[in-house]
N, C-alpha and C positions, 0 to 999 in steps of 0.2 A: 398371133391369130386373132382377128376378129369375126364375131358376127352380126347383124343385126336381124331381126325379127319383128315384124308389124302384127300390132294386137287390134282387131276390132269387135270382139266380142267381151267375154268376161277376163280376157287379159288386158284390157284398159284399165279395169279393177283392184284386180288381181292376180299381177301375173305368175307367182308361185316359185320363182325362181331365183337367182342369183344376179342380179347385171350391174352394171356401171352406169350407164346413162339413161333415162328415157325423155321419149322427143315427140310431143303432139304437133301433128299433121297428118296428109292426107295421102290417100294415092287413086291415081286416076282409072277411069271406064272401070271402076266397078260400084255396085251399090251393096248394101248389107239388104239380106231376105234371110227369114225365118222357116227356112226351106229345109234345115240337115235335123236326121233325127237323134236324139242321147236317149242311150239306152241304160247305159251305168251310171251319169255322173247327175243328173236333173228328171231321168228320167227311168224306165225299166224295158224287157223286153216286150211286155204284156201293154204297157204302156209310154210309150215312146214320147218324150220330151220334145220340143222345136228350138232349137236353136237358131245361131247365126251361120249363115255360110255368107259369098260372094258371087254376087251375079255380076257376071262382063254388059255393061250397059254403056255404050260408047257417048261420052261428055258425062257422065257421071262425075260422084268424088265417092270416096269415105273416109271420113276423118276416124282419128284412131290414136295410138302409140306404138311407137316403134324402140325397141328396149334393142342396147349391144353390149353384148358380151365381149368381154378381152380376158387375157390371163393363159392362152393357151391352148394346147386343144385336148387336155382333160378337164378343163373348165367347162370350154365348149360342149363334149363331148358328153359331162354330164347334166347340161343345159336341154340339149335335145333330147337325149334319152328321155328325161320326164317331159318334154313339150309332146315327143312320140305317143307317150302312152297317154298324157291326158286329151290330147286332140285325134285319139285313135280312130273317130267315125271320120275323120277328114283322109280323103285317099288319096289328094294331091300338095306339093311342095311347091308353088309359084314364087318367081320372081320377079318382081316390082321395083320402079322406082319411086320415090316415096320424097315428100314435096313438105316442106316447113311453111307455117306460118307467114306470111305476109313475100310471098317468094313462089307462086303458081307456075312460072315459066319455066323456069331452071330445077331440076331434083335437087334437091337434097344429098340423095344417097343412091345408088342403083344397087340390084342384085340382093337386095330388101327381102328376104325370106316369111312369107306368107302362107297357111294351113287353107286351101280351099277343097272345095268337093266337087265331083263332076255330078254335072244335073242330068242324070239321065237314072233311072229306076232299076234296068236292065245290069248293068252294069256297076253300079251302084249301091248297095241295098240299104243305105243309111237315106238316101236323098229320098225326103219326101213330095218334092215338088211344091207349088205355089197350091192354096187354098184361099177357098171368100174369106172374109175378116173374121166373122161371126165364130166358124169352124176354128180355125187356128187361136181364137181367145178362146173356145170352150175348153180345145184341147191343152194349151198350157194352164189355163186356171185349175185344171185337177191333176196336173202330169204331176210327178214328183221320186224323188229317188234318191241316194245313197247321199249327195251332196245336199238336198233339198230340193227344192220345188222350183218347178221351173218357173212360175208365176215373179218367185223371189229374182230369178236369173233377171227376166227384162226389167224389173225397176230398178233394178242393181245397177243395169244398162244404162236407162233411161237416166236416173244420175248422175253415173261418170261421164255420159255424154254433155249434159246441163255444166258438171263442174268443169269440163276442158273449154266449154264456152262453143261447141259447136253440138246441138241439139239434128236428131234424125227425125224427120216427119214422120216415118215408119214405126219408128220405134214409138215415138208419141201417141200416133193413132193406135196401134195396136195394144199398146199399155192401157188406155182410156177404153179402151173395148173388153180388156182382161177384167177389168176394175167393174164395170156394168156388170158382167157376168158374173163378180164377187160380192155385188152390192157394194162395192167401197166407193165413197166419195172424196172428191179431192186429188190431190198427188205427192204432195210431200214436197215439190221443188215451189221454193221463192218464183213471185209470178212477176217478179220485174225482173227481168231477162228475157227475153224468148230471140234466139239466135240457132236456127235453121242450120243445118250442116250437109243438105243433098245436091246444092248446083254450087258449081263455080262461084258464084257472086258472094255465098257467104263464106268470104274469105276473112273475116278478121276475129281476131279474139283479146278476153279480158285477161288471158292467163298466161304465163310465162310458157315462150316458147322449149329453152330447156330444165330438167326436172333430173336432178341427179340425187338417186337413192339406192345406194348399196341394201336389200335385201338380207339381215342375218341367218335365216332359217328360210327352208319354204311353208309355205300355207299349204291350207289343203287343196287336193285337187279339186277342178272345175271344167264344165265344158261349153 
């Protein structure tokens, strides 16, 4: 039994779990927005955290990792159990093909297991939908919750993004707009790099396509 799973939020980081392999690249028509809301892991009920979800954006990318599980399917079995409970505001299971490094035509992998949320309020009660910039940096610069702050979440981001060598403009702009609202200057990432990760074109990177790291424990949760 195998499985694989693509991380585009704080499982680029951290993914908490148990695997065999992980594998930076990307998968297609969708982009990362700070659309879904955490209520227990970044954030509370009172005050709801912004996270990542996945908007369908046709020609899009999102670069990411995709971590696989072998060993079984009580291996498995306890892989998703905790992937269940710490991605619990996501109310859907998509599957993707999922595209390596220097290799855009051809997947990589198919049936790539993905946490997304449906954007709709109604039906939904996590999604918070798109906001101005100004609003959604006010709102994570004070959100904060059982895991920490969600402020912490996107620079957390903004990093592992920088270190896989494919940087998100969203998440950039939006970081730099959290940091205005905290008074902080700077960013903490080395400024000779800047490699963009939202079109097609930026396809290449400084970092090793595969990253093999057995997990001994998990970490804490995260969302």
């Amino acid at each position: 039994m195998v499985f694989w799973i693509f991380g585009y939020g704080s499982l680029v980081w951290n993914p908490g779990f148990e695997y065999d392999e992980k594998v930076i690249g990307f998968i297609k028509d969708y982009r990362r927005v700070f659309d879904l809301a955490c209520i227990d892991h970044r954030g509370t009920p009172e005050s709801p955290a912004r996270t990542c979800t996945l908007e369908n954006v046709e020609g899009a990318i999102c670069w990411g990792a995709a971590y696989c599980v072998r060993g079984g399917p009580e291996r498995e079995r306890l892989a998703m159990e905790y992937l269940e409970r710490r991605e619990c505001e996501y109310d859907k299971k998509t599957l993707v093909d999922f595209y390596k490094e220097g290799e855009p035509s051809q997947p990589a992998l198919t049936g790539v297991i993905v946490f997304t949320s449906t954007p709709d309020k109604v039906s939904n009660k996590y999604y918070l939908g798109p906001a101005p910039l100004v609003e959604m940096a006010r709102q994570i610069a004070t959100a904060h919750g059982p895991c920490g702050n969600n402020r912490d979440y996107l620079f957390l981001l903004e990093k592992a993004m920088f270190a896989i060598g494919h940087e998100d403009d969203m998440v950039i702009e939006l970081a730099k707009e959290v940091r205005k609202v905290l008074g902080i200057t700077g960013n903490g990432i080395p400024t000779e790099k800047k490699i963009t990760g939202t079109s097609p074109k930026a396809l290449k990177s400084h970092m090793p396509v595969l990253q093999l790291r057995p997990l001994q424990e998990a970490v804490a949760m995260d969302s």
